[in-house]
C-alpha positions as CSV (number, residue, x, y, z in Angstrom):
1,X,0.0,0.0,0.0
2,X,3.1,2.3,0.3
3,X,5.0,3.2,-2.4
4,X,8.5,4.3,-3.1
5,X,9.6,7.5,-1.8
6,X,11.1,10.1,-4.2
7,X,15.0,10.0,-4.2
8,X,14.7,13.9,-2.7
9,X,11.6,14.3,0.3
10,X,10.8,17.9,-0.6
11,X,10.4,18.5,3.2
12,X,13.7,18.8,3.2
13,X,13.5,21.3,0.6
14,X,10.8,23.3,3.1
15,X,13.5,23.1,5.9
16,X,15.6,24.8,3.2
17,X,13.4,27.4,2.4
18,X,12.7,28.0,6.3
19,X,16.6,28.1,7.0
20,X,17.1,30.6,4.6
21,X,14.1,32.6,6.1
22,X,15.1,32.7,9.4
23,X,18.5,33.4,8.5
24,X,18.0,36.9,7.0
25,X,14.8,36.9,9.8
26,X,13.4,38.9,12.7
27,X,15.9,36.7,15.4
28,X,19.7,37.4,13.9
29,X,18.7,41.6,12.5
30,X,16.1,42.5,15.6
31,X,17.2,40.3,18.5
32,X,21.1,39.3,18.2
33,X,22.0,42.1,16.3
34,X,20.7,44.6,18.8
35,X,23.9,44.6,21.2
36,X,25.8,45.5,18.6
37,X,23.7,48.7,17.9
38,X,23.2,49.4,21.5
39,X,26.1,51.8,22.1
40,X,25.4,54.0,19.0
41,X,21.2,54.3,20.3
42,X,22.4,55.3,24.0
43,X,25.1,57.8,22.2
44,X,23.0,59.0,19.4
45,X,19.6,58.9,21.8
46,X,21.9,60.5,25.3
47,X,19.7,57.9,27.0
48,X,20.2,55.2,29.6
49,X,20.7,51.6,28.9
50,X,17.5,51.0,30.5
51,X,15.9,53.1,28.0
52,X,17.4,51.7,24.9
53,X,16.5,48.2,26.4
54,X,13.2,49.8,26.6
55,X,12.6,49.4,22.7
56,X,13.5,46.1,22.5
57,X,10.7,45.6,25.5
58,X,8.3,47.1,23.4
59,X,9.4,44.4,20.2
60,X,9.1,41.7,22.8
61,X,5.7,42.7,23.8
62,X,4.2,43.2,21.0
63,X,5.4,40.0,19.4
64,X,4.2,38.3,22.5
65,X,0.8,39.7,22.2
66,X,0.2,39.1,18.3
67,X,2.4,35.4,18.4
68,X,-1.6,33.6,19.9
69,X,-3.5,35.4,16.7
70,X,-0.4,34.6,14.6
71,X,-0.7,30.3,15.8
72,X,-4.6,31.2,15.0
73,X,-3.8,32.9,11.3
74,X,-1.9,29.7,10.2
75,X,-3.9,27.0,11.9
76,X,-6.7,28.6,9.2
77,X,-4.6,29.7,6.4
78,X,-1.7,28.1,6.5
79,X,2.2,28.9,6.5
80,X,2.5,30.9,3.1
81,X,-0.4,33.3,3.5
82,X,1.2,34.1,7.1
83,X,5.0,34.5,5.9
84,X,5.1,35.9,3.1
85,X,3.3,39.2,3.4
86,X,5.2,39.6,7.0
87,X,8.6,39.2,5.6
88,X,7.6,41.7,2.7
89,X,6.4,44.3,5.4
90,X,9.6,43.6,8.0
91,X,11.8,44.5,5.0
92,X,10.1,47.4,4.6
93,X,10.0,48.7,8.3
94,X,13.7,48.0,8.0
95,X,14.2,50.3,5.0
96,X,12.2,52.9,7.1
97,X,15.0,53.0,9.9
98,X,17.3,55.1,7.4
99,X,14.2,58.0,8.1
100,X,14.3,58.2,11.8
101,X,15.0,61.2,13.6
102,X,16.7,62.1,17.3
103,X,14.2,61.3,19.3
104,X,13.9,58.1,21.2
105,X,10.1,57.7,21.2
106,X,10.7,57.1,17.1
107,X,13.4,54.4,17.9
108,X,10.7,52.8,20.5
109,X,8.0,52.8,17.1
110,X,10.2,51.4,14.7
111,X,11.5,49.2,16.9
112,X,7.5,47.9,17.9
113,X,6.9,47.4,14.0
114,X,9.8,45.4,13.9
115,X,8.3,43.1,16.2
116,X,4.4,43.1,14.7
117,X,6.2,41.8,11.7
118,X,9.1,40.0,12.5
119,X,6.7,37.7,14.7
120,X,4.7,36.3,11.7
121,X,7.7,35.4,10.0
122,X,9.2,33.9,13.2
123,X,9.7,30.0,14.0
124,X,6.2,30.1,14.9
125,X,4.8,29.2,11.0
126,X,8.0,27.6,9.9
127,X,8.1,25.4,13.0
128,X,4.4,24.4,12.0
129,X,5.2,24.1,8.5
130,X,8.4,21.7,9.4
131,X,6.5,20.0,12.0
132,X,3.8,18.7,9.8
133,X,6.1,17.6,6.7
134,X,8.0,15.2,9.6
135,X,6.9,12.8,12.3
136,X,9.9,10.5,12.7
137,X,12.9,13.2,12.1
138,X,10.5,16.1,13.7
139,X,13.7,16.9,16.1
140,X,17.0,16.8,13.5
141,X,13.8,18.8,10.8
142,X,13.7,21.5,13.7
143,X,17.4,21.3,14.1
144,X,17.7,22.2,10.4
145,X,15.6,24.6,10.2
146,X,16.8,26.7,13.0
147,X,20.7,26.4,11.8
148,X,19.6,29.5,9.9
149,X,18.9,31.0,12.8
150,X,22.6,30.1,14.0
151,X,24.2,31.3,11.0
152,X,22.6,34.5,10.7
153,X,23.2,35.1,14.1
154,X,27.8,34.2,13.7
155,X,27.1,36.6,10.6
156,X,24.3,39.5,10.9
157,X,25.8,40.9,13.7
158,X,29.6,41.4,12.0
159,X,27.8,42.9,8.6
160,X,25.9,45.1,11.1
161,X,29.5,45.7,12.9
162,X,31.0,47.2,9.3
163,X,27.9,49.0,8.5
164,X,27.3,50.7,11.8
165,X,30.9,52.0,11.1
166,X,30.5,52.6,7.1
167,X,27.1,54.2,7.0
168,X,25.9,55.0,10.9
169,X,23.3,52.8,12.3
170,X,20.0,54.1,10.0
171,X,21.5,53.1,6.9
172,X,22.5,50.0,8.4
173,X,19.3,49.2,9.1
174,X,17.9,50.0,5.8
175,X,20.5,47.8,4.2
176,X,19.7,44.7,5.9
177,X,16.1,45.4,5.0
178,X,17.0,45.6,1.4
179,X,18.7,42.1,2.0
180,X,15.7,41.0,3.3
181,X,13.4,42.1,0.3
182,X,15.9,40.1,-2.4
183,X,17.6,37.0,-1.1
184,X,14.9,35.1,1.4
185,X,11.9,36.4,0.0
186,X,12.1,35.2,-3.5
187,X,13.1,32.0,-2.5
188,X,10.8,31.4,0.4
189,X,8.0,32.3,-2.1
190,X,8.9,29.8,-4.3
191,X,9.6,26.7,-1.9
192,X,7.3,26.9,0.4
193,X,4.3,25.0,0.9
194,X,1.6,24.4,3.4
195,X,1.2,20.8,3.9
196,X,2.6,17.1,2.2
197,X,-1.2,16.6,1.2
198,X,-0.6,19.1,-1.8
199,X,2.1,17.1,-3.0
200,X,0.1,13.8,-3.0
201,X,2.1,12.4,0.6
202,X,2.5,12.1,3.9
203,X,4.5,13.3,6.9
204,X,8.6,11.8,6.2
205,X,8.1,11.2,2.6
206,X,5.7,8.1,2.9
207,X,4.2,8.4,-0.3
208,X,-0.1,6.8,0.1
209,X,-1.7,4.4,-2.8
210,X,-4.8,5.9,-2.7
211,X,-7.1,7.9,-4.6
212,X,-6.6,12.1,-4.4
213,X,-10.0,12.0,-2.7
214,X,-8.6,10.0,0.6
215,X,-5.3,11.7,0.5
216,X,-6.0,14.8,3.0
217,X,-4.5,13.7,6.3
218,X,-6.5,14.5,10.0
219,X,-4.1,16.0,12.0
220,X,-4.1,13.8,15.1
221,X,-4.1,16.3,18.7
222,X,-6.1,18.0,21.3
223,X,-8.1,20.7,20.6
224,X,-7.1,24.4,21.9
225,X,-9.7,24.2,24.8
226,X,-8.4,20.6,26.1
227,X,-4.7,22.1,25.9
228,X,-5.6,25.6,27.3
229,X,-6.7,23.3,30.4
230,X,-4.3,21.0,30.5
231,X,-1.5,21.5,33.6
232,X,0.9,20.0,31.5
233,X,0.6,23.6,29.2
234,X,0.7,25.8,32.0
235,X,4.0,23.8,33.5
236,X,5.6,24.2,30.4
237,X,4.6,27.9,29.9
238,X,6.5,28.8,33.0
239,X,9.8,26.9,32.0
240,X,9.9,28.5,28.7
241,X,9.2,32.3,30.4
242,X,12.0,32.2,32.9
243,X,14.9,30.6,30.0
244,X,13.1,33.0,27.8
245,X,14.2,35.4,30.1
246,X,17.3,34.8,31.6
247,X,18.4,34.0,28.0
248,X,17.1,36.8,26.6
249,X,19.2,38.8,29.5
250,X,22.4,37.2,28.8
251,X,22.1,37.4,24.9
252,X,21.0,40.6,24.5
253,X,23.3,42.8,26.9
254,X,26.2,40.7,26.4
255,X,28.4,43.0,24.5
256,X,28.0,46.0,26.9
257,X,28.9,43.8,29.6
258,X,31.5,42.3,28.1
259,X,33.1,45.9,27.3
260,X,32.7,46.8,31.0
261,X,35.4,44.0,31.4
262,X,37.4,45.3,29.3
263,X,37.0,44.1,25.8
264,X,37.2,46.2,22.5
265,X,33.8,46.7,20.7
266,X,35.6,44.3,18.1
267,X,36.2,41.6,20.3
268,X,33.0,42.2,21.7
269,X,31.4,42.2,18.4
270,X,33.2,38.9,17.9
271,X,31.1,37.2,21.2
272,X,28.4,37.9,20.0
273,X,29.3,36.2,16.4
274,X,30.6,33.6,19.7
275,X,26.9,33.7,20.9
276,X,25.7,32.3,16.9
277,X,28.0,29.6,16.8
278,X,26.8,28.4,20.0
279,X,23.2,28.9,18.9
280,X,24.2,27.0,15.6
281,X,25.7,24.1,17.7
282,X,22.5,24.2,19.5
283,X,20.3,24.1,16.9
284,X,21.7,20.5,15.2
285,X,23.0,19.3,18.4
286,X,19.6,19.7,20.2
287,X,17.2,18.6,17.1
288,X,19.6,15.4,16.4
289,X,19.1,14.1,20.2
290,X,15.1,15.2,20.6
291,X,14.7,12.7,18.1
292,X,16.6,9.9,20.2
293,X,16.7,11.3,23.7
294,X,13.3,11.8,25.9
295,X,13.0,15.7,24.9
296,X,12.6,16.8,28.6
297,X,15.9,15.7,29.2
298,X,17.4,17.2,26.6
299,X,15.9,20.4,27.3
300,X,17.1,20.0,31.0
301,X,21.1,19.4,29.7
302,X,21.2,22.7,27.4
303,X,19.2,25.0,29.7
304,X,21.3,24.1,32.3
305,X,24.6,24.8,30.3
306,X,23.1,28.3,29.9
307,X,22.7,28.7,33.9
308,X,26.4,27.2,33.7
309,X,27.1,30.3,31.7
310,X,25.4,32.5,33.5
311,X,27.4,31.4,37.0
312,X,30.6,32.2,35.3
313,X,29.3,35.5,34.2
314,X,27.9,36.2,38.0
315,X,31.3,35.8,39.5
316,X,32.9,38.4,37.3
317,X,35.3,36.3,35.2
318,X,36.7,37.8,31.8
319,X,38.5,37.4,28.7
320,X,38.5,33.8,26.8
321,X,36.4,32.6,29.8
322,X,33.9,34.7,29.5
323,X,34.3,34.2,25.7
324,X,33.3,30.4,27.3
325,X,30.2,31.7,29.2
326,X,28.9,33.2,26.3
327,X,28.6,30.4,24.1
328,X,27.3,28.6,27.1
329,X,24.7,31.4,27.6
330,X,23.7,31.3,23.8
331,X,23.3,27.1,23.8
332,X,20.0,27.8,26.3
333,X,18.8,30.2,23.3
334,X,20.0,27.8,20.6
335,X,18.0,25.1,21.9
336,X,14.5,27.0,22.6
337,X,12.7,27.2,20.0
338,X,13.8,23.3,18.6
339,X,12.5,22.6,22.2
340,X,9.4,24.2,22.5
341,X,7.8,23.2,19.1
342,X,8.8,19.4,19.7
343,X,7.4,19.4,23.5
344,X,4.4,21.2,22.2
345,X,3.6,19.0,19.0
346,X,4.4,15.9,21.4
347,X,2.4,16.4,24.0
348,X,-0.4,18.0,22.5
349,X,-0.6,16.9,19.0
350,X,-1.0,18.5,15.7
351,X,-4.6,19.4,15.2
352,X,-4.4,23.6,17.4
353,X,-0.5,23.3,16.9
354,X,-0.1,26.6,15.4
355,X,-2.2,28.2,18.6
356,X,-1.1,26.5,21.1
357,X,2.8,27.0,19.3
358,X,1.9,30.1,18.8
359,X,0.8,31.0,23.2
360,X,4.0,29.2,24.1
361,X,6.3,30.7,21.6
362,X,4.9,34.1,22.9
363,X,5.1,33.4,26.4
364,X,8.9,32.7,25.4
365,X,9.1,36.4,23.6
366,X,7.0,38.0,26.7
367,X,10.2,36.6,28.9
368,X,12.4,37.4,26.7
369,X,11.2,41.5,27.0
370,X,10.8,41.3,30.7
371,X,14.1,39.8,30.9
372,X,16.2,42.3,29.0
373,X,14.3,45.4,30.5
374,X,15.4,44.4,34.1
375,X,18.6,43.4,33.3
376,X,19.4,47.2,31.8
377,X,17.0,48.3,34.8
378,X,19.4,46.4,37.0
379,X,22.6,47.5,36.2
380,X,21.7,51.1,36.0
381,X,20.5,50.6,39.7
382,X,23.8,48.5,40.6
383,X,26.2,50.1,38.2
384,X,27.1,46.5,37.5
385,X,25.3,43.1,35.7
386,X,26.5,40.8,38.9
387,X,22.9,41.0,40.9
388,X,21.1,40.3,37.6
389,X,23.0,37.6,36.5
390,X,22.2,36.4,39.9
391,X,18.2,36.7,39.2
392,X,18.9,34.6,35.9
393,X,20.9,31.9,37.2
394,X,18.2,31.4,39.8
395,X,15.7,31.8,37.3
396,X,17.3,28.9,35.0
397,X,17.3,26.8,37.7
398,X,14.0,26.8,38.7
399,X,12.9,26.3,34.8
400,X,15.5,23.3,34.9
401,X,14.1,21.5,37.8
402,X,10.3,22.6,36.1
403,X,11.5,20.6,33.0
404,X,11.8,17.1,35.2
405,X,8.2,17.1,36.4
406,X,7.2,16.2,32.6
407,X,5.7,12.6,32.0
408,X,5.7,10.4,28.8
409,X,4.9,11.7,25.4
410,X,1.0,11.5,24.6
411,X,1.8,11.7,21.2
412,X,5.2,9.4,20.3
413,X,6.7,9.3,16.6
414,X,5.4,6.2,15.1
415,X,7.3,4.0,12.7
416,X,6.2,4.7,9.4
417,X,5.0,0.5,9.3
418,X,3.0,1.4,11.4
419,X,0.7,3.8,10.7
420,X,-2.2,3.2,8.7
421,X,-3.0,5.3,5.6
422,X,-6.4,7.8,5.5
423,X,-9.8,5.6,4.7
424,X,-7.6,2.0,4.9
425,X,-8.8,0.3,8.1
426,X,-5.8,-2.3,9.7
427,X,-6.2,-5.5,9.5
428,X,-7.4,-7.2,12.9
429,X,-5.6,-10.2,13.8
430,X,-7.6,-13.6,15.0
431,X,-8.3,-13.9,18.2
């Protein structure tokens, strides 16, 4: 009943496609690239670090708020007619930045447009799209797909670096919007597609001998209501919004902190490139084991290398070892999003995947602008980063001993022998 599969799955050709999206995406230009524009905003703005942190607060916020409608959007219209029109309008907010004036309060809108678009073109619909062209290979698929991440993030923030310096921070911006516009765009529009039903198969290549008519797959799950009121939601909620945030933290001010120990802007610059190879080590190394490890516990070993980070950080250490920490620091944000959209599409399903994806990525973002807001909030109350490295450690933690409450899978990969095709009953053996 189960043909050949083609010598190429083109899933892996939508992991491509969502790679190459995420690279030139809303995480590498408006989250990891931030730090390295943070010096010329409190120069050019003569404001605090609190107060530059506050933009990226209001970014975080309003992605968090619009990522639920965003899970909703694609659950009924699927991937494309999410990602396409967001990446077309987060290029052009981009190109805007080259038009901003002195005043802060312009920053804090462009940088809140930033994250209305950059959040519909996030992992949320390319996790969703990933996650239902794989079942067995959901984990290294993830893995794949968020290497863009990791590469944009070792190389957007040195091209940001050189332009800063070339051009001044508004024309940088506008440039990467114009990079935006004409190398992921195109491609993604071509690649992408919704679902293996429009290309006549099923989840991992398995190719059904069936008519067209029985080909349209069910999407096995709970509903949104059943998940909303499930405790195993609300547990994992909480673990994802304190790494969200102590991640966040750490990522996000770690060039100003390391330039309080003493590092150049270069070198500085070159942790955070540091930070992406971490988070690109993170990506395949976590999505290889979630699909041979029980996830929890893989989610347990990388967030608690990032509280390892953090620790090192806390007691003040410097130069190549806090090189070390930093790449510690950006394996917890590496592994988060591979994590959450395995956990989620495991225990809950695929049938409200894009809402309920969409609630816990945002939770995640939420964190993540709490987070950086108190960590600027707390050094400009301290004069130093130690006391809120200490609320971060503590917070991972907590997240990390969260993470080991979680019980079996309610919804385990099956082998592809075993699962039955749509409209053919198995065959019951005698009794």
């Amino acid at each position: 009943m189960i043909g050949k599969r083609p010598k190429i799955f083109y899933g892996w050709w939508i992991v491509f496609a969502s790679a190459l999206g995420m690279c030139l995406g809303g995480p590498p230009i408006a989250v990891f690239s931030f730090s390295i524009f943070f010096n010329s905003l409190v120069h050019e703005f003569h404001a605090s670090r609190a107060a530059v942190s506050f933009a990226f607060t209001l970014h975080n916020v309003i992605g968090a708020i619009c990522a639920p409608l965003v899970g909703r959007l694609i659950d009924r219209f699927g991937v494309r007619r999410v990602i396409l029109p967001a990446t077309a309008a987060f290029a052009l907010v981009l190109i805007s930045g080259r038009a901003l004036g002195t005043s802060i309060w312009q920053f804090y809108l462009f940088y809140a447009a930033l994250g209305l678009m950059s959040i519909a073109a996030s992992p949320i619909p390319y996790g969703v799209a990933v996650s239902r062209w794989f079942d067995r290979r959901r984990g290294l698929a993830l893995g794949f797909m968020m290497v863009g991440v990791g590469l944009g993030a070792i190389v957007v923030p040195l091209v940001a670096q050189r332009l800063i310096a070339a051009f001044g921070w508004r024309t940088a911006y506008a440039l990467l919007g114009f990079m935006v516009l004409f190398i992921p765009f195109p491609l993604v529009a071509v690649l992408l597609r919704n679902d293996p039903a429009e290309s006549g198969l099923l989840p991992d290549g398995v190719v059904p001998q069936q008519s067209s008519a029985a080909r349209k797959p069910v999407s096995e799950g709970l509903t949104w209501h059943e998940i909303w009121h499930s405790s195993t939601f609300w547990l994992l909620i909480c673990a994802f919004f304190l790494t969200g945030a102590s991640v966040h933290a750490g990522v996000l001010h770690m060039q100003p902190l390391l330039m309080d120990r003493g590092l150049s802007p270069e070198r500085a610059a070159v942790a955070i490139s540091v930070i992406g190879l971490s988070l690109l080590v993170g990506r395949l190394g976590c999505g290889y084991l979630l699909d041979r490890i029980f996830a929890p516990r893989v989610a347990m070993f990388f967030f608690g290398a990032s509280a390892l980070g953090m620790a090192i950080l806390w007691f003040g250490r410097a130069g190549n070892i806090a090189l070390g920490a930093s790449f510690l620091v950006g394996l917890g944000m590496g592994a988060e999003s591979d994590i959450i959209a395995y956990l989620i599409s495991r225990y809950f399903g695929l049938r409200a995947f894009g809402t309920a994806y969409g609630h816990a990525f945002g939770a995640f973002v939420l964190a993540g602008a709490i987070g950086t807001l108190l960590m600027g909030a707390g050094y400009d109350w301290t004069h130093s980063y130690t006391v809120p490295l200490a609320w971060f450690f503590s917070a991972m933690v907590v997240a990390v001993a969260l993470l080991a409450r979680l019980g079996p899978y309610r919804y385990a990969p099956e082998p592809v022998e075993s699962r039955p095709l749509e409209g053919v009953q198995p065959a019951t053996s005698p009794v």
